[in-house]
C-alpha positions, 0 to 999 in steps of 0.5 A: 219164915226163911227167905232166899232172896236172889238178886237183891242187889238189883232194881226189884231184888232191893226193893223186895229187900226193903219190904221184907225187913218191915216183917219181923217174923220173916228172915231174908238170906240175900244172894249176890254176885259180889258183895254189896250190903243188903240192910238186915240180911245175911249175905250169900255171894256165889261167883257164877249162876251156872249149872256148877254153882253150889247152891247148898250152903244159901239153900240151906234152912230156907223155907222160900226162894224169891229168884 
């Protein structure tokens, strides 16, 4: 299964992260504001969370959104 994961640079976001790495058969995409590193996840950066944010690109083969 295909996981967006918003926020995983936060408090709760990096600790989702964490769990979701322990399960082989999940895949994580993270989204971030600036890049930080997020263990075992591709990584997304948008540069505002606005409503002329593309979301396309990380919304793409996802089967879940976390936000």
């Amino acid at each position: 299964m295909n996981i967006l994961l918003t926020g995983a640079s936060g408090f709760l976001g990096s600790r989702l992260a964490k769990v979701v790495n322990t399960k082989p058969f999940l895949s994580l995409t993270a989204v971030v504001r600036s890049y930080v590193a997020v263990p075992a996840a591709d990584i997304v950066e948008v540069q505002g969370l606005d409503a002329y944010t593309d979301w396309s690109e990380a919304l793409a083969n996802q089967q879940l959104v976390i936000h």
